[in-house]
C-alpha positions as CSV (number, residue, x, y, z in Angstrom):
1,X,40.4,-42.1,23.8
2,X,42.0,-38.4,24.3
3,X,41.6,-36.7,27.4
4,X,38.8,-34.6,27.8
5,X,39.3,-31.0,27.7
6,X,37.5,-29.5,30.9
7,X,36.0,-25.7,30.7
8,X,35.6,-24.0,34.0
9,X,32.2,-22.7,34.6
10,X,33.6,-19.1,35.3
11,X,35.2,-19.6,31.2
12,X,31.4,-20.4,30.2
13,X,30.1,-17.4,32.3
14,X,32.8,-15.4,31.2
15,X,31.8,-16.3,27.4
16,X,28.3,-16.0,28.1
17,X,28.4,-12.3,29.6
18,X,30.4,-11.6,26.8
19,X,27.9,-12.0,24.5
20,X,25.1,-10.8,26.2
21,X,27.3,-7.6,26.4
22,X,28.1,-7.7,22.6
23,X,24.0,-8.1,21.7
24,X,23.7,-5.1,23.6
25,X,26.3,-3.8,22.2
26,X,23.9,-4.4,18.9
27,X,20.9,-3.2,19.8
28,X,22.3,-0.5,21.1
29,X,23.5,0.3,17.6
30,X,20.3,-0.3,15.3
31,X,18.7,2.7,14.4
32,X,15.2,3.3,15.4
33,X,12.9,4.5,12.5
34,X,10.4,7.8,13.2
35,X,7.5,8.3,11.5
36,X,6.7,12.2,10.1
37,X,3.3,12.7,8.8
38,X,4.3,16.1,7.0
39,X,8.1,15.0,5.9
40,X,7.9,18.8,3.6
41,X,6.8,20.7,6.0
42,X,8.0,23.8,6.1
43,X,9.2,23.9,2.3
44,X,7.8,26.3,0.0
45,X,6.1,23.8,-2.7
46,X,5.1,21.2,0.0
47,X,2.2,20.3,-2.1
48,X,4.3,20.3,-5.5
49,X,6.9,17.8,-3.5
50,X,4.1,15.4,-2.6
51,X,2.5,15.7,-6.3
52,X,6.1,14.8,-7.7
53,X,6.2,11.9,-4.8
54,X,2.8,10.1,-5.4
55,X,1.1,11.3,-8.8
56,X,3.6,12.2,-10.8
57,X,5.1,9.4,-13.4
58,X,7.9,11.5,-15.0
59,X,9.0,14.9,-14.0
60,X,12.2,16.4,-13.3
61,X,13.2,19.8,-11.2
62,X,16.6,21.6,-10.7
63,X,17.6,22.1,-6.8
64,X,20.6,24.3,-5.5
65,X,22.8,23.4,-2.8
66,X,22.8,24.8,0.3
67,X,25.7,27.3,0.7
68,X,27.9,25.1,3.4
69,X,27.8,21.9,0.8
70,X,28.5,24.3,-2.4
71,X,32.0,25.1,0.2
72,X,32.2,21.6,1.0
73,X,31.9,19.4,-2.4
74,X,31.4,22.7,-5.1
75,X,28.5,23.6,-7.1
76,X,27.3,20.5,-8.0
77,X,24.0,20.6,-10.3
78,X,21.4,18.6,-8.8
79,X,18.2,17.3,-10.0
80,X,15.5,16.2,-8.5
81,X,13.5,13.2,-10.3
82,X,10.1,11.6,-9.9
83,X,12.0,8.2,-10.1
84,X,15.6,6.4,-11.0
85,X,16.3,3.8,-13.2
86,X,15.2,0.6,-10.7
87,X,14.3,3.4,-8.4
88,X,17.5,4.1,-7.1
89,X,17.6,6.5,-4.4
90,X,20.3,8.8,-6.3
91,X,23.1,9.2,-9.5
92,X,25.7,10.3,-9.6
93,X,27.1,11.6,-13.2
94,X,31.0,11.5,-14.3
95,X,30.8,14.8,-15.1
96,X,30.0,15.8,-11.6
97,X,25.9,15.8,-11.9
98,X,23.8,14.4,-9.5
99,X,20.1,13.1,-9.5
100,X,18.0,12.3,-6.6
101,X,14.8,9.9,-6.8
102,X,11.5,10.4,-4.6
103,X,9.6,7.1,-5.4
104,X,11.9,4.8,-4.4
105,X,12.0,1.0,-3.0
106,X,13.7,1.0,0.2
107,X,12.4,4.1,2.4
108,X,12.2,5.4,6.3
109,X,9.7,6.8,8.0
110,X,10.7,10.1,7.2
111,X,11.3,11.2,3.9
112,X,12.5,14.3,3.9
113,X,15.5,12.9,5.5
114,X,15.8,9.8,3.4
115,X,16.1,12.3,0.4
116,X,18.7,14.7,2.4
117,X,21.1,11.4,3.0
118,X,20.8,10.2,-0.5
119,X,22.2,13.6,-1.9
120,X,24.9,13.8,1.0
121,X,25.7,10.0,0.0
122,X,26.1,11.1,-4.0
123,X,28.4,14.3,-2.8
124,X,30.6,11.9,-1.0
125,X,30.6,9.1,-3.5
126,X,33.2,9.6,-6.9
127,X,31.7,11.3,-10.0
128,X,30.1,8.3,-12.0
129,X,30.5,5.9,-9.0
130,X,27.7,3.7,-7.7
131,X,25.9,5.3,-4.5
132,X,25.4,3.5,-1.7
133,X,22.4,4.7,0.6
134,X,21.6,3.2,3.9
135,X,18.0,2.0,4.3
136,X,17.5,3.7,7.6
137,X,19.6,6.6,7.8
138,X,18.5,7.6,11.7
139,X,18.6,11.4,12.7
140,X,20.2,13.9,10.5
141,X,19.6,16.8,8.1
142,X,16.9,17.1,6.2
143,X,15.7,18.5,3.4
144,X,15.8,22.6,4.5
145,X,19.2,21.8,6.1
146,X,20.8,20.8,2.3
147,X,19.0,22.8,0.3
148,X,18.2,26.7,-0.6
149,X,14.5,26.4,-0.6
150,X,12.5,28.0,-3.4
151,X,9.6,26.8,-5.7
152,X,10.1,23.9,-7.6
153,X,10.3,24.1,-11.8
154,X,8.9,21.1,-12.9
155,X,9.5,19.8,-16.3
156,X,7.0,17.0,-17.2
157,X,8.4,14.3,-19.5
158,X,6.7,11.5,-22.0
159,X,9.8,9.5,-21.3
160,X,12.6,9.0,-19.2
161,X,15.0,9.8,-21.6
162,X,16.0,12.6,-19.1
163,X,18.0,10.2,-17.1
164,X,20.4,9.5,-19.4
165,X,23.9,10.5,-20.7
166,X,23.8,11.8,-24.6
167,X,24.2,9.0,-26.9
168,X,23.4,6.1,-23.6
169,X,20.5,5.0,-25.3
170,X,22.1,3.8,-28.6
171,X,22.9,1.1,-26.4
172,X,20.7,-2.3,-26.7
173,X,20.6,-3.0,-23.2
174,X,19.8,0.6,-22.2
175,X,17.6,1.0,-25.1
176,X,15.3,-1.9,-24.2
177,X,15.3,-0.8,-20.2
178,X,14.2,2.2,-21.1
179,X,11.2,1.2,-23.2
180,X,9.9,-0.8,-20.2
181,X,10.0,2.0,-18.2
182,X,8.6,4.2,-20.8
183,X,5.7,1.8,-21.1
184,X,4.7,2.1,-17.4
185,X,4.0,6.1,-17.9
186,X,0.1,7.1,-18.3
187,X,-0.4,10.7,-19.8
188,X,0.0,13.3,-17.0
189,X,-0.1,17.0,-17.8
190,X,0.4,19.7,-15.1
191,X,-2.4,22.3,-14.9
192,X,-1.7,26.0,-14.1
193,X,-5.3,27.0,-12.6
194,X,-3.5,25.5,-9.1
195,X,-0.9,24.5,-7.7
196,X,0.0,20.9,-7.7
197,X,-2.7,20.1,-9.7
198,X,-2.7,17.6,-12.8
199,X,-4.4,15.7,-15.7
200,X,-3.9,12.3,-15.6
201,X,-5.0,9.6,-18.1
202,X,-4.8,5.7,-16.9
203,X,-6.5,3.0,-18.3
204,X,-9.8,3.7,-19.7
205,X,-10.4,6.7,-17.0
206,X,-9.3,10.6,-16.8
207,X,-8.7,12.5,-13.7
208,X,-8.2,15.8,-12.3
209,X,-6.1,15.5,-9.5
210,X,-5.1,18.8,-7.0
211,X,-3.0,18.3,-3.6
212,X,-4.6,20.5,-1.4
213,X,-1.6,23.4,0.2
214,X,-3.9,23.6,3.4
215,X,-4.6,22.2,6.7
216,X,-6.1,18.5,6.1
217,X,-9.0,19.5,8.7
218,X,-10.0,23.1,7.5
219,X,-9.7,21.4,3.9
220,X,-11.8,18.6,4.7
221,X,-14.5,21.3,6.0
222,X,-14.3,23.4,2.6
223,X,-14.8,20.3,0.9
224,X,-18.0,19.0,3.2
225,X,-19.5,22.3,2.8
226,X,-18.8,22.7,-1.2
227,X,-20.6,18.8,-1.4
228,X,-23.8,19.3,1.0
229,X,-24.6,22.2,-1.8
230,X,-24.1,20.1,-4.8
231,X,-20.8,22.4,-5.6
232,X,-18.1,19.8,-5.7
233,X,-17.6,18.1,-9.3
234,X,-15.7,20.3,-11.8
235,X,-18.7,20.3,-14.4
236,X,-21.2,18.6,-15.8
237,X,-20.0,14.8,-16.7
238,X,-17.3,14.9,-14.2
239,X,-17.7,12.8,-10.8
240,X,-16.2,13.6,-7.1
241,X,-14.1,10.5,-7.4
242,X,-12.7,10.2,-3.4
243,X,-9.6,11.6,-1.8
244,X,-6.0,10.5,-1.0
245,X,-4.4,11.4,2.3
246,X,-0.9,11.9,1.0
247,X,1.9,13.9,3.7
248,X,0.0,15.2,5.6
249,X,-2.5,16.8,2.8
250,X,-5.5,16.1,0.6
251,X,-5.3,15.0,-2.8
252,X,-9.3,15.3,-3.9
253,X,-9.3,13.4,-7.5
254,X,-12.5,13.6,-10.3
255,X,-13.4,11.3,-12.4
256,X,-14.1,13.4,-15.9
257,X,-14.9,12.5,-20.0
258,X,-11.6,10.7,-21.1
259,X,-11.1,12.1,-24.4
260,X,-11.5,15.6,-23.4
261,X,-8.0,17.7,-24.1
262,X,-6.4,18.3,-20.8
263,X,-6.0,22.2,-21.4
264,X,-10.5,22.1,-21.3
265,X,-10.2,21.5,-17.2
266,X,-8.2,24.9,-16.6
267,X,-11.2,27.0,-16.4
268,X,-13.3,24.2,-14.8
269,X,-10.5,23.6,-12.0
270,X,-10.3,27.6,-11.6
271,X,-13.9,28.0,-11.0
272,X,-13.9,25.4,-7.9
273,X,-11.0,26.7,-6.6
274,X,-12.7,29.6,-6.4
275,X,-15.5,28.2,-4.2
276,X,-12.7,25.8,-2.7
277,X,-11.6,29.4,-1.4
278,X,-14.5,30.8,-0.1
279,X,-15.6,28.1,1.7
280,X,-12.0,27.5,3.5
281,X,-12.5,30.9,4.9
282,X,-16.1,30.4,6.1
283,X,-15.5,30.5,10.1
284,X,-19.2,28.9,10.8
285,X,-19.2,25.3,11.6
286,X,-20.6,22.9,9.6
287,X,-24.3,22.2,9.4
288,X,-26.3,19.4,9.6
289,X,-26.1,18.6,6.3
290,X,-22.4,19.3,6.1
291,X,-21.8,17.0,9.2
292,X,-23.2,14.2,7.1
293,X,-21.0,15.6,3.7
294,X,-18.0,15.1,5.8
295,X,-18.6,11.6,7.1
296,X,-19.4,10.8,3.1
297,X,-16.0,12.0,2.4
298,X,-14.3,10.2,5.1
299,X,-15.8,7.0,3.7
300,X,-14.5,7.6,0.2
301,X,-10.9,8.7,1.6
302,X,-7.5,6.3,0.7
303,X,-4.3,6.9,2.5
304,X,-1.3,7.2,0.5
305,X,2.2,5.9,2.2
């Protein structure tokens, strides 16, 4: 037999304390995810960013650099997408373009700085190279660090053709990728009585569906106050469907006739925003009757993520 090769106990401690000190090392290192409840805060279409993020299937918006990056990488066009082919967080063009998803797979806590590292990821990566965005990005700029904010103008699409190069999708491959997504889309038409307001058609249903630009509590009051009076469907045949809770706002969504033409809700969706209005600036609190409105509401109310 060989001779047995003996390790000193001060070795194995040595070893050992090493590697506690590399784990901490580790930890020390991982980046710890923060949740914000109002990631657009602050930004002038907060409730346009939030439509584009959770109701939207295919829309697209121009965004301009903030003055230090347009020193720093040149005036790059950038475009801001509902969604990516495979919901890639961003694209970067060979001719210098860049596109930047909102619905995406991987995601932090914070959005507004997800989407600020996904476009400083695309400056630094090679025109037409693959960008690589980390899945936690930790602390950072966000959003009204990178960008000249302004309102946003939306272009709705029937397809996403808009991602693509000219003459991509003479491709097979591409051609049948892009069907499959085209097949996921459900009619959506943006409405001009509001803000952030749309038309949507899924399944065998229609909805109107409006992100509310104001306080979630003061909006939730307007609303209580608009239902204990009967005052809260759009018209007759339309139904007060529920709410979403999505960034920090409310998304109140009806249920109305499916066939009707989406341009037939403008005047109906102007009319309630006009007693949306006037009851947001009633300073009384609620009655007895809206007390138990509100606690209807809250019972019909989905949280969006």
């Amino acid at each position: 037999m060989g001779k047995r090769r003996k390790i000193s106990r001060s070795a194995t401690a040595d070893a050992s304390s090493s590697a506690r000190g590399e784990n901490r090392s580790e930890k020390r290192q991982k980046v710890r995810d923060i949740f914000v409840p109002r990631p657009f805060e602050g930004l002038t279409d907060e409730a346009e960013w939030i439509a584009l993020r959770e109701l939207v299937p295919a829309a697209s918006a121009p965004l301009t650099l903030a003055p230090h990056l347009v020193e720093e990488f040149g005036d790059r066009p950038v475009t801001l997408a509902t969604v990516l082919p495979m919901a890639t967080p961003a694209i970067t063009k060979a001719d210098g373009r860049i596109m930047i998803g909102l619905q995406r797979h991987v995601q932090s806590g914070d959005v507004s700085r997800d989407l600020a590292e996904a476009l400083l990821c695309a400056l630094r990566t090679e025109p037409g190279g693959t960008v690589s965005v980390p899945a936690l990005p930790g602390e950072g700029p966000r959003l009204p660090d990178v960008l000249v904010d302004g309102p946003l103008d939306v272009t709705m699409h029937e397809g996403f053709e808009f991602w693509l190069d000219t003459g991509a999708a003479d491709d097979p491959n591409v051609k049948a990728s892009l069907e499959r997504a085209n097949a996921s889309i459900y009619p959506t038409v943006r409405l001009a009585a509001a803000p952030a307001a749309y038309w949507c058609q899924v399944s065998d249903k229609s909805h109107v569906r409006w992100v509310l630009p104001d306080d979630e509590d003061a909006a939730l009051d307007a609303l209580s106050r608009l239902s204990a009076v009967g005052e809260l469907p759009l018209g007759p045949e339309t139904r007060f469907a529920g709410m979403f809770r999505a960034h920090g706002r409310l998304v109140p969504v009806w249920d109305i006739p499916r066939d009707a033409a989406p341009e037939s809700w403008e005047a109906p969706l102007a009319d309630f925003a006009k007693r949306y209005a006037t009851a947001l600036a009633d300073p009384t609190p609620l009655d007895a009757a809206g007390r138990r409105a509100k606690q209807g509401l809250l019972g019909r109310q989905l949280t969006l993520r």
